[in-house]
C-alpha positions in Angstrom: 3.7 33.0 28.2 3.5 29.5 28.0 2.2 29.2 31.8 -1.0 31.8 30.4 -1.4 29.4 27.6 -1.8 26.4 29.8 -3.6 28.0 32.5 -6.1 29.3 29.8 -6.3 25.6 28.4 -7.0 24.1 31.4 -10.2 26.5 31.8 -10.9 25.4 28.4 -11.0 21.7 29.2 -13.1 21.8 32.2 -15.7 23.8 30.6 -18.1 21.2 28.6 -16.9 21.1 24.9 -20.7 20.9 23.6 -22.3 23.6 26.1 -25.7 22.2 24.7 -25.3 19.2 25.7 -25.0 19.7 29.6 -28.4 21.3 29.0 -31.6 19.4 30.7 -33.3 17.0 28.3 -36.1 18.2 25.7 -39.4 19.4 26.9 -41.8 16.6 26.3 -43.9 18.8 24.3 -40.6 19.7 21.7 -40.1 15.7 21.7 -43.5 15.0 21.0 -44.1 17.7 17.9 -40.8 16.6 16.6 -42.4 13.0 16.5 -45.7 14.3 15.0 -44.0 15.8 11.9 -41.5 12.6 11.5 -44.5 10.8 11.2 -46.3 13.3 9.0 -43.4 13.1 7.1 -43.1 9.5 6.3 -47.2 9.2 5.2 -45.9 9.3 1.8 -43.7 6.1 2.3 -46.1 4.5 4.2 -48.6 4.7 1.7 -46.4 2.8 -0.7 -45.5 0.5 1.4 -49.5 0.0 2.5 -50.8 -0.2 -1.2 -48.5 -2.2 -2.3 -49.7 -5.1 0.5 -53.1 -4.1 -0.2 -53.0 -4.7 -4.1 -51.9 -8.7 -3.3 -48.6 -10.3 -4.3 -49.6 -11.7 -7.1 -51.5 -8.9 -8.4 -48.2 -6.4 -7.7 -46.0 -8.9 -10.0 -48.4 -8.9 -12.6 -48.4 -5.0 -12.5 -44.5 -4.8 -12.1 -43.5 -7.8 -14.6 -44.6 -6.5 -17.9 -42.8 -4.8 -21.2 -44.1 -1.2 -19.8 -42.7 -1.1 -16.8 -39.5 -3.0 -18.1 -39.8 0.4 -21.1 -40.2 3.0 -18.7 -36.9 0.9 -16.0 -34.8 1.2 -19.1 -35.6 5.1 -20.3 -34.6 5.9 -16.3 -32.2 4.2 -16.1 -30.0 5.3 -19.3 -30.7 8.8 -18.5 -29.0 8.7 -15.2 -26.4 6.4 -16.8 -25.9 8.9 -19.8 -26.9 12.5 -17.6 -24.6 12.4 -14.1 -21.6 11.7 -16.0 -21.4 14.3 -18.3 -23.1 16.8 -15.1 -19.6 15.7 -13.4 -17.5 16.6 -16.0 -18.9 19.4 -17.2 -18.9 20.8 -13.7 -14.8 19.7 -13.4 -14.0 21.2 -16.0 -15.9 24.9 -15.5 -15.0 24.4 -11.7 -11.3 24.1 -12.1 -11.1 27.4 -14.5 -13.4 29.6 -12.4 -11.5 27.9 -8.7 -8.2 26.9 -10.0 -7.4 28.8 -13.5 -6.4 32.5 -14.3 -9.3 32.9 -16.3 -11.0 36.6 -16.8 -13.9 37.8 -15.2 -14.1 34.0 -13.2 -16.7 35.4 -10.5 -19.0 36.4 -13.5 -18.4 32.8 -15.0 -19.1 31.1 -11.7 -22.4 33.1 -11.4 -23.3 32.3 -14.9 -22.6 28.6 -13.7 -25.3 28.3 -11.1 -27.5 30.8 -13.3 -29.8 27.7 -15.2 -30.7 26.9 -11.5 -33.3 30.0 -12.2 -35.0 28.4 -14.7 -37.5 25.7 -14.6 -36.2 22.4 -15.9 -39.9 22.2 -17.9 -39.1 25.8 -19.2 -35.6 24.8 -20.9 -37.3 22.0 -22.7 -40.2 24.2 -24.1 -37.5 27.0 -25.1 -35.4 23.8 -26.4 -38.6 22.1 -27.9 -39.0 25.8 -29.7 -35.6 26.4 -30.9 -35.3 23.2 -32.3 -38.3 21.3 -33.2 -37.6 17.5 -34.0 -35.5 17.5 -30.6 -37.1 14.4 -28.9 -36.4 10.8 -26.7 -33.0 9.7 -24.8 -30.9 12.0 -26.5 -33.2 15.2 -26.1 -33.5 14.1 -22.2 -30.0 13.7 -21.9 -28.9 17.0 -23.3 -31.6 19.2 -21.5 -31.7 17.4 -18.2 -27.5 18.4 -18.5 -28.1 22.1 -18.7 -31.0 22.4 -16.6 -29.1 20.5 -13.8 -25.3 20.3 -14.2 -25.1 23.7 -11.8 -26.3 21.2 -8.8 -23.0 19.2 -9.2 -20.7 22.5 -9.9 -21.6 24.2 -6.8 -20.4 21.6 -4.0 -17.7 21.3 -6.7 -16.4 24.9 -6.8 -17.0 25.1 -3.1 -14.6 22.0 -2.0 -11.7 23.3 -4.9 -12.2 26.8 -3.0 -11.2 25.0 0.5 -8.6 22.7 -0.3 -5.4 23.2 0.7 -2.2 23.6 -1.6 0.0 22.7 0.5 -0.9 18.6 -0.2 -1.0 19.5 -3.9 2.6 21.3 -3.3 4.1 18.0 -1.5 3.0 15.8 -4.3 4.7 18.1 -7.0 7.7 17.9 -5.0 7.7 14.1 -5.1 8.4 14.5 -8.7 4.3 13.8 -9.4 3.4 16.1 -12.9 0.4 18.4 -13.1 -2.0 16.1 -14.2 -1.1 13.6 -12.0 -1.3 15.2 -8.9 -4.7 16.4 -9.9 -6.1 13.0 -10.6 -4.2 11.3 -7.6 -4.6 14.1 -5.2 -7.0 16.6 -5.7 -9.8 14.4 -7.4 -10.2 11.9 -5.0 -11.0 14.9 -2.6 -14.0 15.7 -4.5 -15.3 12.8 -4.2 -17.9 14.0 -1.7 -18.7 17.0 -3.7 -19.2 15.0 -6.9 -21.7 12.0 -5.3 -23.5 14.3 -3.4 -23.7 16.6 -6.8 -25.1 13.6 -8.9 -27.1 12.6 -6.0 -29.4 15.5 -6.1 -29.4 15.7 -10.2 -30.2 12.0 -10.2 -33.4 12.7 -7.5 -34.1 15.3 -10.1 -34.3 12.8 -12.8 -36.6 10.4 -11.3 -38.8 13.7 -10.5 -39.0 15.7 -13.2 -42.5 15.8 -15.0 -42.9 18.2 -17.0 -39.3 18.2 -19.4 -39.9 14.7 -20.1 -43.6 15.4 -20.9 -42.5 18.2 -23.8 -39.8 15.5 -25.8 -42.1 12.9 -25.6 -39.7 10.6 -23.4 -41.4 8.2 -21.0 -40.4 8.1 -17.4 -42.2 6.3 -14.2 -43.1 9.8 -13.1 -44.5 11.1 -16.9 -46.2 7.1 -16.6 -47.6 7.7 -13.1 -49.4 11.0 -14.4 -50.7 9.9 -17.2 -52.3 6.5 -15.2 -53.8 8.8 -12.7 -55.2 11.8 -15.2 -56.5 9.2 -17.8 -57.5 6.5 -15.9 -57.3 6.9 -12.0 -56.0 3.8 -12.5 -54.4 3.2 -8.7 -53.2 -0.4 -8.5 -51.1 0.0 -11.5 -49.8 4.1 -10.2 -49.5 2.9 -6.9 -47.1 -0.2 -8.1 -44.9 2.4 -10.6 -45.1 4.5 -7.6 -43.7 1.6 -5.6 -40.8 0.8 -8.2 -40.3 4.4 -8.0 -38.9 4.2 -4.7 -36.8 1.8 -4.6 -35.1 3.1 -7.9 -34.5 6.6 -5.3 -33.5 4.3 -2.5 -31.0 2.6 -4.9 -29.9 5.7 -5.9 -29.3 7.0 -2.3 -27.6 3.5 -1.5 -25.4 3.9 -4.5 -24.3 7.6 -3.4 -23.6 6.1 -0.1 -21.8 3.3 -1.2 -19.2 6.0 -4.0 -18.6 8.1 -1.2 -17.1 5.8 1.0 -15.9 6.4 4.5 -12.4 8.1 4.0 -11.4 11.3 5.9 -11.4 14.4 3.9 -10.7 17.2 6.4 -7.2 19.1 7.3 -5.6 18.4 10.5 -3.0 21.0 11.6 -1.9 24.2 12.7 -2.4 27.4 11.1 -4.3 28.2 8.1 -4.4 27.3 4.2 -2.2 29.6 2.4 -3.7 31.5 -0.8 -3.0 29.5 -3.7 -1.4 30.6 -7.1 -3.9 30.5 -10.4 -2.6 28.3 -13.2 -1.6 30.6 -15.8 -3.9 29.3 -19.1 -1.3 30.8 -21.9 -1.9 29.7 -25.5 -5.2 27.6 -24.0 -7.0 30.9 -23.2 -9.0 31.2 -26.0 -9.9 27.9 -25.7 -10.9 28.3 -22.0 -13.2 31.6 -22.5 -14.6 29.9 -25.3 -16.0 26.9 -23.2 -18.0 28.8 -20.3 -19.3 30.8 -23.2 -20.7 27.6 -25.4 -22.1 26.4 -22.0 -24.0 29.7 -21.2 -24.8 30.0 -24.5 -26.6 26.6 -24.5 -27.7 26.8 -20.9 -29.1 30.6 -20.8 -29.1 31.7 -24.5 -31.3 29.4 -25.8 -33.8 29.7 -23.2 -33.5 33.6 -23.4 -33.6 34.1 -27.0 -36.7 31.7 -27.3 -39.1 33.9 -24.9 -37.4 36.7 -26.2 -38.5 35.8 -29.8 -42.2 34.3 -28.8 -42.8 37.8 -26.9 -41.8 39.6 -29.5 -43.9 37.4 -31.8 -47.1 37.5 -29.2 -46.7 41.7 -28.5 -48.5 43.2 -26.4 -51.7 40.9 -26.5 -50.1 38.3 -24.7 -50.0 40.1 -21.6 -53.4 39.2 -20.1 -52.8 41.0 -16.8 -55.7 39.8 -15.5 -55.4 36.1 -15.8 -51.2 37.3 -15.0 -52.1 38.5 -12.0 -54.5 36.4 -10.8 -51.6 33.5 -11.4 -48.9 35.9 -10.0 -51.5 36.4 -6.7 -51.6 32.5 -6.0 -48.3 31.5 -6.8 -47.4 34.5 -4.0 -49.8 33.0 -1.4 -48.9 29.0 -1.9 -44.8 30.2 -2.4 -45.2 32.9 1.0 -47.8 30.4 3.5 -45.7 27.1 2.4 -42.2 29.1 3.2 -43.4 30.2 6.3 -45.2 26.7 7.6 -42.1 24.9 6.4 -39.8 26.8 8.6 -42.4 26.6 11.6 -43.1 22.9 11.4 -39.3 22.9 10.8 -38.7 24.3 14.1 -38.9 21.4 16.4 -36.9 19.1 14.8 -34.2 21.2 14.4 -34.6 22.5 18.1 -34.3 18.4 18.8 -31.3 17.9 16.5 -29.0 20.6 17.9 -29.8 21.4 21.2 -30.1 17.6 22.1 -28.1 16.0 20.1 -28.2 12.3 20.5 -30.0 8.7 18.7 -33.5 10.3 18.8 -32.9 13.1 17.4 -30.4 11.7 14.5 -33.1 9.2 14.2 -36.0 12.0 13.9 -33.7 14.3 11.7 -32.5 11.2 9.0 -36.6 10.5 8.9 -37.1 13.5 7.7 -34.5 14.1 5.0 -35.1 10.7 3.7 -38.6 12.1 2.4 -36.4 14.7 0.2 -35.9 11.1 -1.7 -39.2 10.6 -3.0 -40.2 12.5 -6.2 -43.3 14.8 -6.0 -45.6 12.8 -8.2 -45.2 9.9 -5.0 -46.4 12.7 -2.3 -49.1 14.2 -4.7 -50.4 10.7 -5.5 -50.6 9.5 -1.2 -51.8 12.5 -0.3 -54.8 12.2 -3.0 -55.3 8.8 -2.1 -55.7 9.2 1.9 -58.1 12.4 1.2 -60.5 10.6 -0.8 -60.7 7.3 1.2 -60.2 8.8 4.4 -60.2 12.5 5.0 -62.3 13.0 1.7 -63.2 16.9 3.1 -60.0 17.8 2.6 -59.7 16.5 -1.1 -58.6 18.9 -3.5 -58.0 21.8 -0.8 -55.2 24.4 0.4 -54.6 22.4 3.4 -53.7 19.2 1.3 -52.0 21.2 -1.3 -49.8 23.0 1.5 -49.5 19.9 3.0 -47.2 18.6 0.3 -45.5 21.5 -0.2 -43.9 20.8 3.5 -43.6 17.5 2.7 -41.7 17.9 -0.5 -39.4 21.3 1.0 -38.8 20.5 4.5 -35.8 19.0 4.0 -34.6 22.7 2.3 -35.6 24.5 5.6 -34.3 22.1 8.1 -30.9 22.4 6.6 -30.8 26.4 6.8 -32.7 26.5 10.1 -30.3 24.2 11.7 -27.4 26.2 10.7 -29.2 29.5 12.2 -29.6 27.7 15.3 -26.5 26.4 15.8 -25.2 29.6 15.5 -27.2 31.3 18.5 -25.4 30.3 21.8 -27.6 28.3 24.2 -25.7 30.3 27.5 -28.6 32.8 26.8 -31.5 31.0 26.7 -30.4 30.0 30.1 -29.6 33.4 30.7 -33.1 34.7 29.4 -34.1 31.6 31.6 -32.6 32.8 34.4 -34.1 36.2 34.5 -38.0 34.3 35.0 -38.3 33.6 31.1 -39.9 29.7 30.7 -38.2 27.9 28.4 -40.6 28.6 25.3 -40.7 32.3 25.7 -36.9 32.2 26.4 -36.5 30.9 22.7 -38.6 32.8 20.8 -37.8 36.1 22.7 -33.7 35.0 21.9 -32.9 32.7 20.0 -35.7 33.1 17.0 -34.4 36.2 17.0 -30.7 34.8 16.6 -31.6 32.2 13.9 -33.8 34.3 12.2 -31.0 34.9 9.2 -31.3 31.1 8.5 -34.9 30.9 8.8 -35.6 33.6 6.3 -33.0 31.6 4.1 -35.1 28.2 4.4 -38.2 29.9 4.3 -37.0 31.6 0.9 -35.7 28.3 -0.5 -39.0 26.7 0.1 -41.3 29.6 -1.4 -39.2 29.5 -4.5 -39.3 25.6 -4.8 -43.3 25.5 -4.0 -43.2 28.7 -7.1 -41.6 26.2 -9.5 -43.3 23.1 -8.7 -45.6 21.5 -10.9 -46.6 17.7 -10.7 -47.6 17.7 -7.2 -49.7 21.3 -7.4 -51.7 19.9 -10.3 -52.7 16.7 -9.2 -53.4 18.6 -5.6 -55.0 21.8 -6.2 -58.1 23.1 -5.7 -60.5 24.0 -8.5 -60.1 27.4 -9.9 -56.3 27.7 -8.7 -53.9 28.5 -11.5 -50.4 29.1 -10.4 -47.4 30.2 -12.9 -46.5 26.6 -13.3 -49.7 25.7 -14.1 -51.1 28.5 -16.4 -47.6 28.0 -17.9 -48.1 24.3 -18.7 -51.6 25.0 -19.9 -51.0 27.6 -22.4 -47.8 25.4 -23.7 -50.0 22.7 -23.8 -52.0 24.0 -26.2 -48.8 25.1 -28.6 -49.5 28.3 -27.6 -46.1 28.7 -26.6 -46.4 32.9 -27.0 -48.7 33.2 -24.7 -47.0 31.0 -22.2 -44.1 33.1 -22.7 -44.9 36.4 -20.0 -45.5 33.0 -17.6 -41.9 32.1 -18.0 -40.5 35.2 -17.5 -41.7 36.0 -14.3 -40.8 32.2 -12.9 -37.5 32.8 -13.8 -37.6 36.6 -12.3 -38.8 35.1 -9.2 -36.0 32.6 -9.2 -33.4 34.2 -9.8 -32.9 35.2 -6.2 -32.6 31.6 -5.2 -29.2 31.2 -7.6 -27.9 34.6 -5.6 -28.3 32.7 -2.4 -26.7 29.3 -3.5 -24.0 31.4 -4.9 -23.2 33.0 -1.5 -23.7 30.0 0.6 -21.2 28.7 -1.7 -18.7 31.8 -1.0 -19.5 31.3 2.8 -18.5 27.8 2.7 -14.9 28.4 1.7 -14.9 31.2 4.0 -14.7 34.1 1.2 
């Protein structure tokens, strides 16, 4: 037997470990679309980089060096300070009971976790802004931005607890280590990952988010940008809060980088992770049910019972079908054309990264996530810029609007199509190949067909994040357009919160089944 074993690893080893990679380099034309969209990609950073040389040096201090900007570094700056901590422990703490704990019903509570995720940060603080009127500034910020976001750092959370294995946990119990010691010295700093790259995308969120901040009255460079370009079209002085912008997301990204450091985190051994045993809650039980149930109470109550009570309130009138529909109709084409062109455009950079994996590709593929890093507002305010200096045709059109949708979601369906593609072997391209196929008919004959799970999966994340998106789409679109979002923001803008009410309601029904596919990717990633 242990002759087969060897023979049979010996076959092993002189077949190429990476079958892709003995594949012939990428069709020029592959190479050379990849390149187009990286540099599509990085207008938006170009731009800030361009405007802020234009404006002058001396100029760009004098916009950057003053009490409003120094305002506006501050209110940013204490809500991450104040928001990612308590979005860690929050997600700890409902992550260890739903992963770790005996509590009941802990599938339903981990649902109920990621469930805020369907609801439009600018929607919490109008059903916040309604259930409690005098909520307002840092501390309003603070609480909302937790329950709107804290789900972003539970889910990589509750994933990694799923996966690690007991056995290390076991061996420092042994060594005489008690329970909340070998959590804290053990299992804790094996989160790390989970927890920076958690904060990382609530703290991109932050620096984002428009319309929340707009509702409590709390200043922020992307509420100050805005208001500059609605009021004023003032572009020296958006362009340089654009520009400090950035580098407060670049900081951001650095400082992720810089938590996470560069220890190893995987399991090396033979055989698998054995099942692991629940803590047993006891007399804490109460205590335990109780805390998911303030947190959903907070996080989806509150939101529910407000559009519950202002469609009550509104009846029947409220539902203006045809204006409804009309915003339902256009949401549906922007959220279904920008899925689909995502994934498209997405196509040749993740052909690039994974069937010729090397420095140009990782070079092409890191361009084009680090554009996930600058907030909308940024995008919106480039792409307005460049089409009325330059391309002024195409000012206030589709094409630019859908332009920043792939911009701003890319990222989204690069991920998912990459992970569709690396699961469809390249042996049959060649195979496809072999039978007279060229290359390009050979993948979309087999492999498109292969990858086409995690296609539809990126093309679904994107649609749902153009549905929801509101900065960029009104400083992009094209008279007459009137998505959700926007009719939602209008009506609320003019304290008619009833009649923005039926708006809500269907974002959130079209969102919900994004939270149904983080919350099986997150099952998939422990292998459940």
């Amino acid at each position: 037997m242990h002759a087969t074993l060897d023979s049979s690893e010996s076959l092993d080893a002189s077949a190429p470990a990476h079958p892709a990679r003995r594949s012939a380099s990428a069709p020029l034309a592959v190479i050379l679309a990849a390149v187009v969209v990286t540099l599509a990609m990085l207008v938006p950073l170009a731009y800030v980089g361009v405007s802020a040389i234009a404006t002058g040096w001396e100029q760009s201090i004098a916009l950057i060096i003053r009490p409003r900007v120094a305002e506006l570094t501050i209110n940013t700056l204490l809500l991450i300070v104040f928001t990612l901590p308590i979005c860690a422990a929050l997600s700890l703490a409902l992550a260890w009971l739903t992963e770790r704990s005996n509590l009941p019903c802990a599938q339903l509570f981990a649902w109920v976790a990621i469930a805020p995720l369907a609801i439009p940060a600018f929607v919490h603080s109008y059903a916040w802004i309604s259930f409690a009127p005098g909520l307002e500034g840092l501390p309003a910020g603070v609480l909302i931005s937790v329950l709107a976001y804290f789900p972003f750092v539970y889910l990589p959370v509750a994933a990694t607890l799923r996966r690690l294995d007991p056995a290390i946990e076991d061996q420092a119990a042994s060594l005489g280590f008690a329970p909340w010691a070998v959590w804290v010295k053990v299992a804790l700093p094996q989160l790390r990952l989970a927890l920076c790259g958690g904060s990382l995308l609530v703290g991109l969120h932050l620096l984002a988010e428009y319309g929340l901040y707009v509702m409590i009255r709390f200043d922020t460079f992307t509420t100050a940008i805005v208001d500059q370009f609605q009021s004023t079209y003032s572009g020296a002085a958006a362009n340089m809060l654009a520009g400090v912008l950035v580098v407060l997301s670049f900081l951001l990204l650095g400082t992720e980088f810089w938590a996470r450091g560069d220890r190893r985190y995987a399991r090396l051994g033979p055989g698998a992770a054995r099942q692991r045993t629940r803590v047993r809650l006891g007399a804490w039980m109460p205590l335990a049910i109780a805390f998911p149930l303030l947190v959903a109470a907070l996080s989806l109550g509150v939101p529910m019972v407000t559009l519950a009570r202002w469609l009550t309130a509104g009846g029947a009138e409220i539902w203006r079908w045809s204006d409804i529909g009309l915003a339902l109709y256009q949401t549906a084409a922007l959220a279904v054309i920008g899925g689909l062109m995502t994934v498209l455009i997405a196509i040749p950079v993740a052909w690039l990264s994974i069937r010729t994996p090397g420095r140009l590709s990782h070079l092409i593929e890191s361009c084009n996530y680090l554009t996930s890093a600058l907030p909308g507002v940024v995008i919106a305010l480039a792409l307005v810029t460049i089409t009325v200096r330059v391309a002024h045709p195409l000012y206030q059109t589709s094409a630019t609007i859908l332009a920043a949708y792939v911009i701003m979601f890319l990222p989204r369906a690069l991920v998912s199509l990459r992970a569709g593609l690396a699961q469809a072997p390249v042996e049959l391209e060649w195979a496809a190949g072999s039978l007279g196929r060229s290359p390009l008919s050979a993948f979309w004959a087999v492999t498109i067909r292969l990858a086409a799970p995690g296609a539809a999966a990126g093309a679904a994340l994107s649609a749902l994040g153009i549905m929801n998106e509101l900065t960029a789409t009104q400083m992009l679109a094209p008279n007459g357009t009137r998505t959700l979002a926007m009719a939602f923001w209008a009506l609320s803008g003019e304290i008619d919160y009833a009649g923005a009410a039926p708006y809500a309601v269907l974002m959130i029904l079209f969102s919900l089944p994004l939270t149904l596919i983080l919350h099986n990717q997150s099952k998939r990633m422990a292998g459940r």
